[in-house]
Structure formats: C-alpha cells, structure tokens
C-alpha positions in Angstrom: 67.1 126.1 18.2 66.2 123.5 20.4 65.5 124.0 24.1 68.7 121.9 25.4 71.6 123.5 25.5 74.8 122.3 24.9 78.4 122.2 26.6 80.7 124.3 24.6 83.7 122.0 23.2 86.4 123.7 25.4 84.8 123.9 28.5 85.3 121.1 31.3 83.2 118.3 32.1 81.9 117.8 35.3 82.1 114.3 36.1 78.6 113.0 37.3 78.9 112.0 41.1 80.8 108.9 42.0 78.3 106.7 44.0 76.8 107.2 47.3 79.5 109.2 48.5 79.3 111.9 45.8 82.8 111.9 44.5 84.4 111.8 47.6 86.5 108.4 48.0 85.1 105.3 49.9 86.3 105.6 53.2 88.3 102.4 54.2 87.0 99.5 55.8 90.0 98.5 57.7 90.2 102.1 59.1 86.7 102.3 60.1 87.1 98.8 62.2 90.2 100.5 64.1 88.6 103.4 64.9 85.7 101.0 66.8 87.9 99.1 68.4 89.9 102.2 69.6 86.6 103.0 70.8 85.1 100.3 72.4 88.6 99.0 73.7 91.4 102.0 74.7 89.3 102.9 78.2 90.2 98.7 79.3 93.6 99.3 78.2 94.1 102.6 80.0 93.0 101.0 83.3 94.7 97.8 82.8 97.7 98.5 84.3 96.4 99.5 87.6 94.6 95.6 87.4 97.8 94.2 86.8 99.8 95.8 89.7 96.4 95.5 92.3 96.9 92.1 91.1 100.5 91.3 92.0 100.9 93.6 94.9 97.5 93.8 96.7 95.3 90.6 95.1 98.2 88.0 95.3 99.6 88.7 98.8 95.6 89.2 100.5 94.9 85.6 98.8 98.7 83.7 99.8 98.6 85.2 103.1 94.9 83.3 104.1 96.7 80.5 102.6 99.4 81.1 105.4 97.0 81.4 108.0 95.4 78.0 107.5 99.2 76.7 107.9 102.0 76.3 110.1 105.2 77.5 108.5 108.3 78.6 110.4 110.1 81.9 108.8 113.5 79.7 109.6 112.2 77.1 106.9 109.4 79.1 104.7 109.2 75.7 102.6 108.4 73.4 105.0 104.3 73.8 105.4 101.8 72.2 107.6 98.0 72.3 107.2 96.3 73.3 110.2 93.2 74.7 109.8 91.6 77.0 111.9 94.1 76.5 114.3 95.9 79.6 114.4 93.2 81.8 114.8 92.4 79.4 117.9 95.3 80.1 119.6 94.6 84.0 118.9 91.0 84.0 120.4 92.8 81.8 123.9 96.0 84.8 123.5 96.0 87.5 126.1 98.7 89.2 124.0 96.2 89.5 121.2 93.5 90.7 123.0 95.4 93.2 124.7 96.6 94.4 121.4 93.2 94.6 120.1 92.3 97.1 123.4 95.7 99.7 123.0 94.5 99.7 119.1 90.7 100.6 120.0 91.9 102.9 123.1 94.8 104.5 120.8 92.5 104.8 117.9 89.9 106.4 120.4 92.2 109.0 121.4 94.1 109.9 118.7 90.8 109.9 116.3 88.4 112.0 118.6 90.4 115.3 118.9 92.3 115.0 115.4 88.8 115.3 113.9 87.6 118.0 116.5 90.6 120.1 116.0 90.4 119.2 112.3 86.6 121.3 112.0 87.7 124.1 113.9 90.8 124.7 112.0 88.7 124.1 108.0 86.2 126.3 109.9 88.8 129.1 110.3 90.4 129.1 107.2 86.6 128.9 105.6 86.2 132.4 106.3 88.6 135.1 105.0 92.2 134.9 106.3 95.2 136.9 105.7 97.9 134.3 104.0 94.9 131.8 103.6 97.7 130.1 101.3 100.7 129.9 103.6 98.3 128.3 106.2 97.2 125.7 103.9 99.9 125.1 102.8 101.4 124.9 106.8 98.4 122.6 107.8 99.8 119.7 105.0 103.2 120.4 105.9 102.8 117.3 108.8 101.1 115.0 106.6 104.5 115.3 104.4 107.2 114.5 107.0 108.0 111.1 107.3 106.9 108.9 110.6 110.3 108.4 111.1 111.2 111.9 111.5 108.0 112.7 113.4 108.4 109.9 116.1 112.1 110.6 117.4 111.2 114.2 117.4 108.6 112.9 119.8 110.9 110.8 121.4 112.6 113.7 121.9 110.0 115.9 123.4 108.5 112.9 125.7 111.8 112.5 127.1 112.0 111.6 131.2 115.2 113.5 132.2 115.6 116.1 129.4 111.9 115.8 127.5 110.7 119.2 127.1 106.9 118.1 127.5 108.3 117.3 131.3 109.8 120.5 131.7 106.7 122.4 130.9 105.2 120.5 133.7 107.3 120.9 136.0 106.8 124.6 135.3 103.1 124.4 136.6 104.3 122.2 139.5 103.6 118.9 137.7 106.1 116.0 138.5 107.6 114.4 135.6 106.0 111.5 133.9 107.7 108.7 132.1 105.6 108.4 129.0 107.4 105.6 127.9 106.3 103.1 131.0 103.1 103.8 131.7 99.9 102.8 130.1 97.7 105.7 129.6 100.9 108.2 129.5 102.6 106.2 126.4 99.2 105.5 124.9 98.4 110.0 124.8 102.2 110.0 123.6 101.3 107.7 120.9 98.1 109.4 119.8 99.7 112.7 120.1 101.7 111.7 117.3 98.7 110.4 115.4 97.0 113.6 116.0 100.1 116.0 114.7 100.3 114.1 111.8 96.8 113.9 110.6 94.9 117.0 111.7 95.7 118.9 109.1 94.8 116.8 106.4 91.3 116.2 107.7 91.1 119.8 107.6 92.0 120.5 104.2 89.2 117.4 103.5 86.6 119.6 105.8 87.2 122.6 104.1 86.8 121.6 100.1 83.8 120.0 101.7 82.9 123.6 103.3 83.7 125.2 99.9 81.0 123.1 98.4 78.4 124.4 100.9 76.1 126.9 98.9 76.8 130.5 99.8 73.1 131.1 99.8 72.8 129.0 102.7 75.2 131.3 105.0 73.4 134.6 103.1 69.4 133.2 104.6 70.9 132.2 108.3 72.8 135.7 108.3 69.6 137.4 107.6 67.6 135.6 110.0 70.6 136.8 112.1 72.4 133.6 113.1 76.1 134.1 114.4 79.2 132.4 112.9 78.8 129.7 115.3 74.8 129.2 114.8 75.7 128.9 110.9 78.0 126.4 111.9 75.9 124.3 114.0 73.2 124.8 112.0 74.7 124.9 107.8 77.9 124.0 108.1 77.3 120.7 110.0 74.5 119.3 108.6 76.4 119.5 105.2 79.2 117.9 106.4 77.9 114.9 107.7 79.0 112.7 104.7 82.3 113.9 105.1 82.9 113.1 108.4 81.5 109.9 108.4 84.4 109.5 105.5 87.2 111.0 107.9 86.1 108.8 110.6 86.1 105.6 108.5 89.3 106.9 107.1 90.7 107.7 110.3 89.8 104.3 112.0 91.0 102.2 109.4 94.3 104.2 109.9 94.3 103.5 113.3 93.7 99.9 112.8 96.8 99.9 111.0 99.1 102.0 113.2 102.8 100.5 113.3 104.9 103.5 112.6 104.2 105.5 115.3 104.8 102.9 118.7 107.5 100.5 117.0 110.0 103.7 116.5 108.3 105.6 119.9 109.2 102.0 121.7 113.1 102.1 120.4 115.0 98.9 120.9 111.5 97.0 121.8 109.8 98.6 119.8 107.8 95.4 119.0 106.2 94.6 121.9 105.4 98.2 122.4 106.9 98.9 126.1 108.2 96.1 128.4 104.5 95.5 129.8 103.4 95.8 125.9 101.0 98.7 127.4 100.8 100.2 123.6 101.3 97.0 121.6 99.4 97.6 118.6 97.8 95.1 116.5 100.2 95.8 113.6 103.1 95.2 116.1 101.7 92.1 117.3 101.6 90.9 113.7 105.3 92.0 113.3 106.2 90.4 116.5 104.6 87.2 115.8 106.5 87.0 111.9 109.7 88.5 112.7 110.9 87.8 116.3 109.1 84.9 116.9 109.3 83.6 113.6 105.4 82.5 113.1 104.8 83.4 109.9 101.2 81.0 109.9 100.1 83.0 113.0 101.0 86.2 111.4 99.2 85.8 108.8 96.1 84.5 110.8 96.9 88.2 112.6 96.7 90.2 109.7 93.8 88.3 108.2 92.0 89.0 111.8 92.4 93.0 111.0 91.1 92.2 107.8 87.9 90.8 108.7 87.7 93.7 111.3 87.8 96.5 108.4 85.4 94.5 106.8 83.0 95.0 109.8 84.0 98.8 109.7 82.9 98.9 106.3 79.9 97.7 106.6 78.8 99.5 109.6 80.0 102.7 107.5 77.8 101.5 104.7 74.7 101.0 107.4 75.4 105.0 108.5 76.0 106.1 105.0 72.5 104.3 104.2 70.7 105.8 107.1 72.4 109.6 106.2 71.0 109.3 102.8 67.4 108.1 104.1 67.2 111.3 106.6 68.0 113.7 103.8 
C-alpha cells in the first residue's frame, strides 16, 4: 500500500475553497458602496430638515428684515421701497419713545428677573431634599409655564383691578389705599413683572434642581460631617456648583425679557401698544409693534427689531466673557 489514501468512490467531494473568501460568495460591490454612503451621509440628511426650516423661518426673515431697515417702506404700499441708509436707526437714537422703551424693558427685566431666579433656588432647593408628593409638586411648579400668556394676563387683569381687583382689596385690608396699577409707572411695571415672575419661576426651578441632582452626594456626605447645616451646604456645595447654571437662567431669562410683548400688550387692553396712556410700560417689542402696525413704518420696525438684535448679541458676548472667567476660576 502506498502512504496516500484515497477517497472512497461514494463518498462526497469537498470542493477546494472558492477564492479569498473561502467558499462564501463575493460580497457585492454595489452593496458595499451603499452601505458607505449610508454611513458617511444619513447623519446630514437627518439634520437637514431642521436647515431647511431655520432657513425659511429664522435665516430668511433675520436677513429681509436688515434689508427693511436700510429702507423706507410704508405697510399701506409694501412694494413701493426707498433706500435710506442708516437713517432709521437715526431717527431711533434722536426718539424719546425708543429710549424710554429701552428703560421699562431693562427696569421690567430687572424686576421680574431678580426675584423669579431667587424664588426659583429656594423652591429647586426644597424639593432637592426629600418631600412627600415630590411628583405632584413638580409637576405643580410647570403647571404655569403651560398656560398660555393670554390666559395668564387677564387673570391678572383681573386681580390688578382698581374698583373690584382683589390685589386692592387685600390692601385695603392692612389699611393700604388702592392703587391703580394700570396708570402708574412703577405700579404697572411690578404688575407686569409679577406676571413674568408667575410664569417663569417654576421652570427655572425644575432647571436648578436637575442641575442640583447632578451635584455629587459625596459632597453633602463631607460638609455634614464637618457639621455644616442645610443652609451652610447650600452656600457652600450647592452654590458653587450651580454657578454655570445660573449664569444660563440669567442669560435665558434676560433674553426673555428683551423680548416681552405678551404680557403689557394684553395687561394694557385697548392700548395695549403703547403700553399705558403715558407709555410707562412700553416695551421694546411693543414699540416695534407700534411702529409696524399702527403707524405703519415697517422700515423703522425693522431698524427696531434689528436694534434688539444687536443688543442680544452684546448679551451674548458678555455671557461668553462670564462663562470664560467661571471656567478659569475652577
């Protein structure tokens, strides 16, 4: 016998391996090239739409509405344009309407901003610790963001009432005359951050308390030891964490107050626009409104709303300075 063996006749060949793939079949080129481009290409097309509609509804109108402002154009004939240059924005620095628009906005902003956040750390730092129904208030503390301005302001309206407000008749109860919140300067300009304030408290405190929950426990465990209080680990833990958060809220909540329109045009009723007969809480979005849609200067309104524009811009980059400065004292 020789020392090969042989196959016997019945048995099955084994076919010897196909290639580089060992008998298995050459995967397809065509298929291979999809499954790159799925790769390298499906993350643009899931983000494309949000391009497309910040292009048509936030791109578009930001760049046709600096157009405006260089122009004069009449809402009564939108067709009919003028190229004025700077000129609009002229007339706004030598307006005394503008400027006091510009004070009510900082002054509302001021006092609608200051206690919302205030109130805002007390009530995350409550609910931080254990609570019965931690849930229910939560839930309660969101449940003004969710009403609508509308509804908000006339209850408002309601409780800031002259005559019949109930606001009034808690004063008079302490001996405290009744105060037409409506007329007066400082009076509507509290009625109008009070509104502000209800609305926007509680979600600044839900903000303050994921940002509490993010606070290692450790932390509270080594001041508790040392024998800190509740309110040393506040001062002490709690804040110092916190800090890029409520830099964030206070951007958040200045930007919002740049913008405020809701709140004074419905609190103002009829004249809502000039924001009381001696426009003592016009607000530079109702200014802007005024100017478009009453007095039918579209080119100035446009040369308003680019004005707030540029001033977000400065409270961006002031944020960005204090942001930069938080992260260099860490």
């Amino acid at each position: 016998m020789t020392a090969t063996t042989t196959v016997a006749e019945g048995a099955p060949r084994r076919e010897q391996g196909g290639g580089r793939h060992g008998g298995r079949p050459a995967p397809d080129p065509w298929r291979s090239r999809l499954c790159r481009w799925d790769l390298r290409y499906s993350p643009y097309a899931f983000v494309t739409p949000f391009f497309l509609f910040f292009a048509v509804f936030g791109l578009f109108p930001l760049l046709y509405t600096g157009w405006a402002s260089l122009h004069r154009i009449e809402l009564t004939s939108p067709g009919r344009t003028e190229w004025v240059g700077l000129h609009n924005y002229a007339r706004l620095l030598g307006n005394e309407f503008f400027w006091n628009a510009l004070r009510n906005t900082a002054t509302i902003g001021v006092l609608s901003t200051v206690p919302q956040l205030l109130m805002a750390l007390g009530l995350a730092h409550l609910l931080h610790y254990r609570l019965r129904a931690a849930t229910f208030w939560r839930v309660a503390l969101l449940t003004p963001y969710a009403t609508s301005v509308a509804a908000a302001t006339l209850v408002f309206v309601l409780l800031y009432g002259r005559d019949y407000g109930m606001v009034n008749w808690a004063l008079r109860g302490v001996g405290i005359g009744p105060v037409d919140w409506q007329s007066g300067t400082w009076s509507s300009q509290i009625a109008v951050s009070s509104i502000v304030i209800w609305r926007w408290t509680g979600y600044n405190a839900l903000i303050y308390l994921a940002a509490m929950r993010a606070v290692p426990d450790e932390l509270y465990e080594a001041a508790a030891l040392d024998g800190a209080s509740r309110a040393r680990q506040f001062r002490h833990v709690t804040l110092p964490a916190l800090r890029p958060t409520v830099l964030f809220t206070v951007v958040v909540s200045t930007i919002g107050a740049t913008q405020l329109f809701g709140e004074p045009l419905l609190f103002g009723g009829a004249g809502g626009q000039k924001g009381g007969a001696s426009r003592q809480f016009q607000t530079l979005g109702l200014y802007l409104y005024e100017q478009g849609w009453f007095n039918f200067h579209l080119g100035r309104a446009c040369a308003v709303a680019w004005s707030m524009f540029l001033i977000l811009l400065v409270i961006a980059a002031v944020n960005a300075l204090l942001a930069r400065r938080l992260r260099q004292d860490r």
